[in-house]
C-alpha positions as CSV (number, residue, x, y, z in Angstrom):
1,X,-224.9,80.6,92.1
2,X,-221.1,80.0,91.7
3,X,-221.1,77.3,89.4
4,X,-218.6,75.6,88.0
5,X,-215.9,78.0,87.4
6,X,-216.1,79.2,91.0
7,X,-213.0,79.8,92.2
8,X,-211.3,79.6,96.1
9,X,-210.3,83.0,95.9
10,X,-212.5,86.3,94.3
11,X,-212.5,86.7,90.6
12,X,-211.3,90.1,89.6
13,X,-213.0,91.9,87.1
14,X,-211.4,94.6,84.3
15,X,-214.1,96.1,82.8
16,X,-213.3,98.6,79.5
17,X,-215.8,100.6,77.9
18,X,-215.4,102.5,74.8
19,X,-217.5,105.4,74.2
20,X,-219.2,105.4,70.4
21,X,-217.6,102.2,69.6
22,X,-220.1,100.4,66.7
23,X,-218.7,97.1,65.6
24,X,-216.5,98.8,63.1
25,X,-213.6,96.2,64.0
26,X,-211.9,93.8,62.3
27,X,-212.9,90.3,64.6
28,X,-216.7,91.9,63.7
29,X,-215.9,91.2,60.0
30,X,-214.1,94.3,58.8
31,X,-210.8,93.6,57.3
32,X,-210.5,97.6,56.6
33,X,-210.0,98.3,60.3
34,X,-206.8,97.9,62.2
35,X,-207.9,96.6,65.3
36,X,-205.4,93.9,66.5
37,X,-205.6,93.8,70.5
38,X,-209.3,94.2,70.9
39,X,-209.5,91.2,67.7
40,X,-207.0,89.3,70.4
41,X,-209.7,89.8,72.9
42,X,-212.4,88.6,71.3
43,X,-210.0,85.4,70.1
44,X,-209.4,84.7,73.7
45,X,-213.2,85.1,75.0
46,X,-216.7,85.2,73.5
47,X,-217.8,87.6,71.1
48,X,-221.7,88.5,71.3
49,X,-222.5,89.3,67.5
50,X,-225.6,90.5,68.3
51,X,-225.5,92.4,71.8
52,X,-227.8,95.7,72.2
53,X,-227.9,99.1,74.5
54,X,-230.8,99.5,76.3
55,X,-230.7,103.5,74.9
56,X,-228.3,104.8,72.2
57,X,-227.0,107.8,73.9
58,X,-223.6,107.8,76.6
59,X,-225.5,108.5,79.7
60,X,-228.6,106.4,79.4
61,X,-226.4,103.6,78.2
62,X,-224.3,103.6,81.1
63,X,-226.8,104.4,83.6
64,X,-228.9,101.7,82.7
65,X,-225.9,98.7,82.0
66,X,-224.2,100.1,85.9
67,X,-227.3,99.6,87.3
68,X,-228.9,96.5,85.6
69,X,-231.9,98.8,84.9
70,X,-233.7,100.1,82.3
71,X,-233.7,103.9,81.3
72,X,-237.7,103.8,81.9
73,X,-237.1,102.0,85.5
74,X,-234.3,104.8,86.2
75,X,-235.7,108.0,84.7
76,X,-232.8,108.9,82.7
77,X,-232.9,109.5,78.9
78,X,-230.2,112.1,78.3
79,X,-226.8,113.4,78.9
80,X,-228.0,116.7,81.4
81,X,-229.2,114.5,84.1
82,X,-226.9,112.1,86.6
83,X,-228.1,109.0,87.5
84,X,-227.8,110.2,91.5
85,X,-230.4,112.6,91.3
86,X,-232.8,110.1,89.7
87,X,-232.3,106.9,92.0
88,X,-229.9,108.6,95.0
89,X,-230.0,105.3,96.6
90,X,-229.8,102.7,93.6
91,X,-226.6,99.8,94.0
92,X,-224.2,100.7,91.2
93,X,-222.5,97.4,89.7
94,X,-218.9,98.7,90.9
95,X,-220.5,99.7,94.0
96,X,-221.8,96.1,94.9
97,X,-218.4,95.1,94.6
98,X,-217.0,97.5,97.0
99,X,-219.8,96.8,98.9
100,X,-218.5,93.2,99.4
101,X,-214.9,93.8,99.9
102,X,-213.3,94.4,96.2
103,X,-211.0,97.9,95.5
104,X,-213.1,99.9,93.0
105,X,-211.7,102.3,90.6
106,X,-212.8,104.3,87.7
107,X,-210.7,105.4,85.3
108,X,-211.3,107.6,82.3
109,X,-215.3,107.4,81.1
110,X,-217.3,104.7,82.8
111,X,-220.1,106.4,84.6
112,X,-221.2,109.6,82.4
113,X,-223.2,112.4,84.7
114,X,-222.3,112.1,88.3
115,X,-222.7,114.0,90.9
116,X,-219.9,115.5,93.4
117,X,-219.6,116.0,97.4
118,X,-222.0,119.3,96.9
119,X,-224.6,117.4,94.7
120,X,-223.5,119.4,91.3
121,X,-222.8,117.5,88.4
122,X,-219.7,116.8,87.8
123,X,-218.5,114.6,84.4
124,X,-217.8,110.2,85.3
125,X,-217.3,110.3,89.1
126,X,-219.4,108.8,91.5
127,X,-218.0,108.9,95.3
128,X,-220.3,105.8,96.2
129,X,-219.0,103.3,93.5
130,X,-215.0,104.0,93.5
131,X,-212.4,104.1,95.8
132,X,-210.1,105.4,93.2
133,X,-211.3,107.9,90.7
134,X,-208.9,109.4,87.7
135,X,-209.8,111.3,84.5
136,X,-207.3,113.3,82.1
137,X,-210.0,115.2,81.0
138,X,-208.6,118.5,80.9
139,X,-205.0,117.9,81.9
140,X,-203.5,116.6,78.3
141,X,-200.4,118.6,77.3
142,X,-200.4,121.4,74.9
143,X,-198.7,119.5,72.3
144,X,-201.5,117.4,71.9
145,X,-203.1,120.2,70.6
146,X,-201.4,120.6,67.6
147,X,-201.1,118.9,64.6
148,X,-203.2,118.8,61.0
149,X,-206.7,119.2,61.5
150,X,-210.0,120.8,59.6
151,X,-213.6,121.0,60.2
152,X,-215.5,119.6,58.6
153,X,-219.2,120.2,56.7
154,X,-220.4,123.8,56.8
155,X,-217.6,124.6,59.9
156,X,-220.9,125.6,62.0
157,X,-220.2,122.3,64.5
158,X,-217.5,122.2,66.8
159,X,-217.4,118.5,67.0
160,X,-217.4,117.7,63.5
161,X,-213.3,118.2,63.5
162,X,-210.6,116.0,63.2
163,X,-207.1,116.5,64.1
164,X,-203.6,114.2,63.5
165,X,-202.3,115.1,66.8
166,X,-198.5,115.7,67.4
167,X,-196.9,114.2,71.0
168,X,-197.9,110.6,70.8
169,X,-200.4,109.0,73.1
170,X,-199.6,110.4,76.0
171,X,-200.9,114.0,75.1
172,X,-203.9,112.5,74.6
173,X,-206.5,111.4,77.2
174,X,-206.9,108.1,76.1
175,X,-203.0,107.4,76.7
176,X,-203.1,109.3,79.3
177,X,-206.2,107.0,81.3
178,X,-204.3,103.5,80.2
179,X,-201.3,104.8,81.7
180,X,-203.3,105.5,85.2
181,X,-205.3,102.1,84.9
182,X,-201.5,100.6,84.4
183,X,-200.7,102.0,87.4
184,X,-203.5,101.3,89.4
185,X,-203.5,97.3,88.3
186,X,-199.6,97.3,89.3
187,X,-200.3,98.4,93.0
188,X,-203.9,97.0,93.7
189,X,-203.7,93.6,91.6
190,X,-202.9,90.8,94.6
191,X,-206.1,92.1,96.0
192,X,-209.8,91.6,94.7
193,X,-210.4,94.3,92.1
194,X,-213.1,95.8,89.7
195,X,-211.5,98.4,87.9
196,X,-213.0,100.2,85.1
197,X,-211.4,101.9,82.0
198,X,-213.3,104.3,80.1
199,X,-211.8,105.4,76.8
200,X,-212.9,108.4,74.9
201,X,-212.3,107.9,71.2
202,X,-213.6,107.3,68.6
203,X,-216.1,109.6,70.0
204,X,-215.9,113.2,68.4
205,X,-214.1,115.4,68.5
206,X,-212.0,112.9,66.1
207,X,-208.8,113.8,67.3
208,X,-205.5,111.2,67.6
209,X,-201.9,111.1,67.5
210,X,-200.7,111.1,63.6
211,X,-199.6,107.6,63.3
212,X,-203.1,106.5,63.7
213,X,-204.0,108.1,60.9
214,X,-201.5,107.4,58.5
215,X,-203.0,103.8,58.7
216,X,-205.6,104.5,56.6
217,X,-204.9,106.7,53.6
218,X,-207.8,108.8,52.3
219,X,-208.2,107.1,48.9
220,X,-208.8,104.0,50.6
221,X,-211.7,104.8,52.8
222,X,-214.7,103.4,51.6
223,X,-218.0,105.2,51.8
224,X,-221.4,103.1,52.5
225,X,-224.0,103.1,49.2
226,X,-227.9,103.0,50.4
227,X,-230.3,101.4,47.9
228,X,-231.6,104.0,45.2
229,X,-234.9,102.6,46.2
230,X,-235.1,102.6,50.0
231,X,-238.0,103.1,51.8
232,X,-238.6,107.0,52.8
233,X,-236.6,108.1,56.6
234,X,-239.3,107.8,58.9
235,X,-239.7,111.2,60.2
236,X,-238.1,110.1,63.9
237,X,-235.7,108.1,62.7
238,X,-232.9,110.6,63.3
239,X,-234.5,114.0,64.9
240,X,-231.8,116.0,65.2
241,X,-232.0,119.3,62.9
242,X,-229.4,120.5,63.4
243,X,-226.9,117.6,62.9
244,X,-229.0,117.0,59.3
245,X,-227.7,120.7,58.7
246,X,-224.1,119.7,59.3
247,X,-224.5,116.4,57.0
248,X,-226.2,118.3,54.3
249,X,-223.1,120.5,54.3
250,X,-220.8,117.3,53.9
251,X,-219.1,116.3,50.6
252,X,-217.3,113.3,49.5
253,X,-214.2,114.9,51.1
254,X,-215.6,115.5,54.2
255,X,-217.2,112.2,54.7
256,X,-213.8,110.5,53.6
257,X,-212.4,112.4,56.2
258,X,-215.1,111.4,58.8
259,X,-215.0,108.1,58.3
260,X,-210.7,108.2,58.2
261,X,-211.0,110.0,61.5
262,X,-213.0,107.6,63.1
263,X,-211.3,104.2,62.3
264,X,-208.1,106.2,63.3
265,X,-209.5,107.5,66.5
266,X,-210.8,103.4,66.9
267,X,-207.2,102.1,66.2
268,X,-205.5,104.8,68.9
269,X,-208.5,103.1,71.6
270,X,-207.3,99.3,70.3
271,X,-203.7,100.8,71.2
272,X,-204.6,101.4,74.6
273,X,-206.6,98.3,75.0
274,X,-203.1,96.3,73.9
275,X,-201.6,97.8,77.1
276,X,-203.9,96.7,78.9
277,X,-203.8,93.4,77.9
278,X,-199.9,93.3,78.1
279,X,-200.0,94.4,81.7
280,X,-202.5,91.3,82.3
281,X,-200.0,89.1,80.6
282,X,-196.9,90.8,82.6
283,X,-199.3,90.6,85.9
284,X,-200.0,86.8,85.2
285,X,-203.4,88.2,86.0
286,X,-205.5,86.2,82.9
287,X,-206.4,83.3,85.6
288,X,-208.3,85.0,87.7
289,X,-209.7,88.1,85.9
290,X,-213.0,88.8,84.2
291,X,-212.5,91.1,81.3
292,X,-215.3,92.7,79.4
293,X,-215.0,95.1,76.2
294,X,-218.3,97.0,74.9
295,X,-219.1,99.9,72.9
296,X,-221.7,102.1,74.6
297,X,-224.2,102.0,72.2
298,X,-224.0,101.8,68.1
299,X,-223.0,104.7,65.5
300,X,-223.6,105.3,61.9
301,X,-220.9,106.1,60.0
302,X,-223.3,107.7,56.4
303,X,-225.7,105.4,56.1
304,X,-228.6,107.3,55.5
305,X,-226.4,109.8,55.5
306,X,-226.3,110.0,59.2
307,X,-223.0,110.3,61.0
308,X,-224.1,110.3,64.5
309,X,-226.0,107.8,67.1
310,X,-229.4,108.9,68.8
311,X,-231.2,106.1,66.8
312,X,-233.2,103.1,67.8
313,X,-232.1,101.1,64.5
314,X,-229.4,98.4,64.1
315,X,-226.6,100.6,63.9
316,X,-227.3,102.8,66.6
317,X,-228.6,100.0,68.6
318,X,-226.0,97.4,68.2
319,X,-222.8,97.7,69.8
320,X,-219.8,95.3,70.5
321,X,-219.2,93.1,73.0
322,X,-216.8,90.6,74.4
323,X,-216.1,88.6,77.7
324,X,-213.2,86.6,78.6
325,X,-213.9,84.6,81.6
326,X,-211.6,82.5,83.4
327,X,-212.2,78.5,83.2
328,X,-215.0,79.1,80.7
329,X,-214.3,76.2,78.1
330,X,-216.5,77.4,75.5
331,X,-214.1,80.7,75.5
332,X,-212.7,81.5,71.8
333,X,-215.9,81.7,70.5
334,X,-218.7,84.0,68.8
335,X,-222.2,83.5,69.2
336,X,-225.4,85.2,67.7
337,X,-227.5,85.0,70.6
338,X,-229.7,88.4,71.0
339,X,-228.1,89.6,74.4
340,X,-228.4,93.2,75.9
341,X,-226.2,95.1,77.6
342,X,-228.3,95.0,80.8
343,X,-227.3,91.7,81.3
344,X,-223.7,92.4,82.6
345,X,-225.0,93.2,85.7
346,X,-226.2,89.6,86.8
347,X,-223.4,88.3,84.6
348,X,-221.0,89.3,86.9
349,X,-222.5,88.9,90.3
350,X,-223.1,85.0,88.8
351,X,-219.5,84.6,88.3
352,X,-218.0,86.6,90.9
353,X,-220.8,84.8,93.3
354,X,-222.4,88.1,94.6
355,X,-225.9,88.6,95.8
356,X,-227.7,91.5,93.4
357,X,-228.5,94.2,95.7
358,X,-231.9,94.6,94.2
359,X,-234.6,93.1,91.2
360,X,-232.3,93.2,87.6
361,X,-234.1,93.5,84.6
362,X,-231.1,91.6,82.8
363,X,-230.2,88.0,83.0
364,X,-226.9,86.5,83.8
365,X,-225.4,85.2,80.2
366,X,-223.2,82.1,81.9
367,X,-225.6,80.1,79.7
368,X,-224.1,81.3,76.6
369,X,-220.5,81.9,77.7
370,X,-220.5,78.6,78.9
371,X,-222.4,77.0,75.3
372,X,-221.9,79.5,73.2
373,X,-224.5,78.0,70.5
374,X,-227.3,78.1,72.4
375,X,-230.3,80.3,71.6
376,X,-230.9,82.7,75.0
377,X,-232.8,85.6,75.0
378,X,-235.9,85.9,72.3
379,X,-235.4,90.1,71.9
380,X,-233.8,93.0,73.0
381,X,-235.6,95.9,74.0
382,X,-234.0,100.0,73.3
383,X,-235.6,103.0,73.2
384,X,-234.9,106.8,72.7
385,X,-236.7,110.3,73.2
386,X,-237.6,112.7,70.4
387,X,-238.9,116.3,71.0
388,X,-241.8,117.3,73.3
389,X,-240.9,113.7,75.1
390,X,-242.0,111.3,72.7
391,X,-240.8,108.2,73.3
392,X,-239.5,105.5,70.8
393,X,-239.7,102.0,72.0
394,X,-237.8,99.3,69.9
395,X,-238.0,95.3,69.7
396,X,-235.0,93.2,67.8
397,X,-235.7,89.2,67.8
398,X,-234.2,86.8,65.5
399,X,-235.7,88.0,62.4
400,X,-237.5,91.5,62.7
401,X,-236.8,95.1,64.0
402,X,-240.2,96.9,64.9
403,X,-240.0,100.4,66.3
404,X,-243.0,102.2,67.9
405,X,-243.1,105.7,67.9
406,X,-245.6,107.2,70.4
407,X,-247.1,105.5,73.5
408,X,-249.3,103.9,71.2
409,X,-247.9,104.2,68.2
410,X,-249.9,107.4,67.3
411,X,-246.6,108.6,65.4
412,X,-246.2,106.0,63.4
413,X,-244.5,102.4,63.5
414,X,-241.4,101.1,61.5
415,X,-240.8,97.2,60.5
416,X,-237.7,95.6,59.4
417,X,-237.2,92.3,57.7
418,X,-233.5,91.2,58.6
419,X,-234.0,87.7,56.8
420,X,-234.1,90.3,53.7
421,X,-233.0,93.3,54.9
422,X,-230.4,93.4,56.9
423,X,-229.7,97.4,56.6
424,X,-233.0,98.3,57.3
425,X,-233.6,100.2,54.3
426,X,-237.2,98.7,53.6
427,X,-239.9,99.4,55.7
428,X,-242.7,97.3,55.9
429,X,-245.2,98.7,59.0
430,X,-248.1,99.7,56.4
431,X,-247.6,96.7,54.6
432,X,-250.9,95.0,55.0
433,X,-249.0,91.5,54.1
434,X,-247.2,92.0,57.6
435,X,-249.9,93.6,60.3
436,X,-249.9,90.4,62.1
437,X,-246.3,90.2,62.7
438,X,-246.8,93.8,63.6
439,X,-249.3,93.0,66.1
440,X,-247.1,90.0,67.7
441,X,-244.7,93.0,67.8
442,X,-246.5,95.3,69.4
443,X,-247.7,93.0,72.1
444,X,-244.3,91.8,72.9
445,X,-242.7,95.5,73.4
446,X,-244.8,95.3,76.7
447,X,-242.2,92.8,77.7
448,X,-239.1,95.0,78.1
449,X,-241.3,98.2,78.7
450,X,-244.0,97.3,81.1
451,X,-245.5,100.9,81.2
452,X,-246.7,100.4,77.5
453,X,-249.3,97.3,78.9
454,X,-250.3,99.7,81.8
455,X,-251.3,102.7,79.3
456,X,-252.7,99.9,77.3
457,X,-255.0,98.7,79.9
458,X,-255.7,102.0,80.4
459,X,-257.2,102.9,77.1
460,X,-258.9,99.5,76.9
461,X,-260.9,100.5,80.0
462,X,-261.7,103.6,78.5
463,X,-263.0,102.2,75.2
């Protein structure tokens, strides 16, 4: 299992996840974006071009990518129920490697929903995965509260607000968590360690210190154009009324200020990855440390006019990734093979030569780190819930997107072209030209969501 970069001693593993991150940085192709130390990150390792959540909501995500399971294998499809009350028993990825010897520590956002010493949720701790637990959630000083701000839209939705925060970084939570996870490396790093850092922003509310701000003026933000002759939204593709009442409300000004907010609040996260990385260089800790970067899931920034996630499409499916793994040779590299985020899981107990503690439904990407032009997985799989707990099932290979809407598609389907269409703006499921690459489709969905063959089966015996 160890391979060839297997190492005499442990490999440590720094593990940073950054909530509502889409690939809106500047080693992903956007010279707009001011994103120098995660851009250094993805220099040193691999950067996955194409790498997928398994649901595009925080706590499904993160449930699914800590466990190496699917949200259909764990139950969990929104943000009000923690993954212990679901599977109570199920082997975190943290906690298989305090389970074989490593310190653990969580700091900031990794886990979402968790659950404390009485069984009530409490917000990112989980007793059985971390030794060390920290969040500044709450605890930022006053000053960080002030500064120039507005809502934004109709002023009916709290989170829809930005602010250029006075007191620096450290009145915010973000600086606040990269100061602990300095701390914590300095004490615990000549000893095997998984440690993750969680960073808030750019998630809303969009609030950051000033400076990061003033890096992109107002009259420079460029808003998205959508083709006057896209297909019609289907009518799941963003189910959220009250969010389109918000974006209705929007105009140029406010979406300039959106999208301002968000590259700012994306530049104040790259800040706090740099220190990161600087204590790594300072530690002499580069050797013999894993480091992963991802975004939790993907976010549209008024394309369609959304401005939100919650969508089984490329931009609220996609999200970045990077790796950096010691000894790899093929390291300094991007690749387009489709990987998922379930696949960290068995990534790391590969390299870090640790037996899974139970059946992952991801597969271990040494293959590509270690040849990073080879084709590897053939799709990616995500899904999401609309009301009355219909479920939308996704497929992304090479060339196609096909979403499912319905156990059997009996709300609909949508089909995507990305030879031709790489925004998704054309649908082509009632397109009779294309029903066979619709059926091929269809059939393969039952590959990452078994339960669709089984109801399948089911209505076959019926007929």
């Amino acid at each position: 299992m160890m391979g060839s970069v297997a190492a005499a001693e442990p490999m440590n593993v720094l593990f940073i996840a950054i909530d509502d991150l889409r690939p809106e940085l500047g080693c992903c192709g956007n010279a707009e974006m001011k994103t120098p130390n995660i851009d250094r990150l993805a220099a040193k390792g691999i950067l996955f071009n194409r790498a997928y959540a398994q649901y595009p909501l925080c706590n499904p995500s993160r449930a699914s990518f800590l466990t190496g399971l699917r949200p259909d294998e764990l139950d969990v499809y929104s943000n009000e129920v923690a993954l212990r009350e679901k599977r109570p028993g199920v082997v975190t990825l943290p906690q298989a490697f305090r389970n074989n010897g490593y310190f653990t520590a969580s700091i900031g956002k990794i886990m979402h929903t968790g659950l404390d010493e009485n069984r009530r949720q409490v917000f990112f701790r989980d007793d059985l995965s971390f030794d060390h637990f920290f969040s500044a959630r709450n605890k930022a000083p006053a000053i960080g509260e002030t500064g120039a701000s507005r809502l934004l839209g109709n002023g009916k939705i709290p989170w829809a607000f930005w602010r250029a925060a006075e007191g620096g970084d450290e009145a915010q939570m973000d600086g606040m968590n990269s100061a602990e996870a300095i701390r914590v490396l300095e004490a615990h790093h000549d000893q095997p360690f998984f440690i993750g850092v969680g960073f808030h922003k750019p998630h809303d509310p969009f609030v950051a210190p000033k400076e990061y701000f003033d890096l992109y003026p107002l009259d420079e933000v460029k808003l998205p154009t959508d083709p006057a002759d896209c297909s019609p939204l289907h009518r799941h593709a963003f189910n959220h009324p009250e969010l389109f009442t918000v974006h209705a409300a929007f105009k140029e000004r406010d979406c300039r200020e959106f999208k301002r907010a968000y590259m700012a609040c994306t530049s104040f996260a790259d800040a706090q990855v740099g220190k990161l990385m600087a204590t790594l260089d300072r530690l002499d800790l580069w050797d013999n440390t894993i480091v992963v970067l991802l975004g939790d899931h993907g976010y549209f920034l008024g394309e369609r006019n959304w401005w939100n996630k919650l969508s089984v499409l490329e931009l609220g499916a996609r999200g970045p990734m990077m790796m950096w793994v010691p000894g790899v040779e093929q390291m300094g590299r991007t690749t387009d093979s489709i990987v998922e985020f379930v696949d960290l899981y068995p990534t790391l107990m590969d390299f870090c030569g640790i037996q899974a503690p139970h059946k992952l439904s991801g597969k271990s990407l040494r293959p590509v780190l270690e040849d990073s032009s080879r084709d590897w997985k053939n799709c990616a799989f995500t899904q999401v819930t609309r009301k009355n707990d219909m479920m939308g099932y996704s497929v992304r290979t090479d060339r196609w997107r096909l979403v499912q809407w319905g156990a059997r598609g009996e709300d609909g389907y949508e089909l995507y072209d990305h030879s031709k269409d790489a925004g998704e703006y054309y649908n082509l499921a009632d397109n009779p030209e294309y029903e066979q690459v619709k059926r091929k489709l269809v059939s393969r969905l039952k590959e990452g969501f078994p339960m669709l063959g089984i109801l399948a089966a089911e209505r076959d015996t019926a007929d």
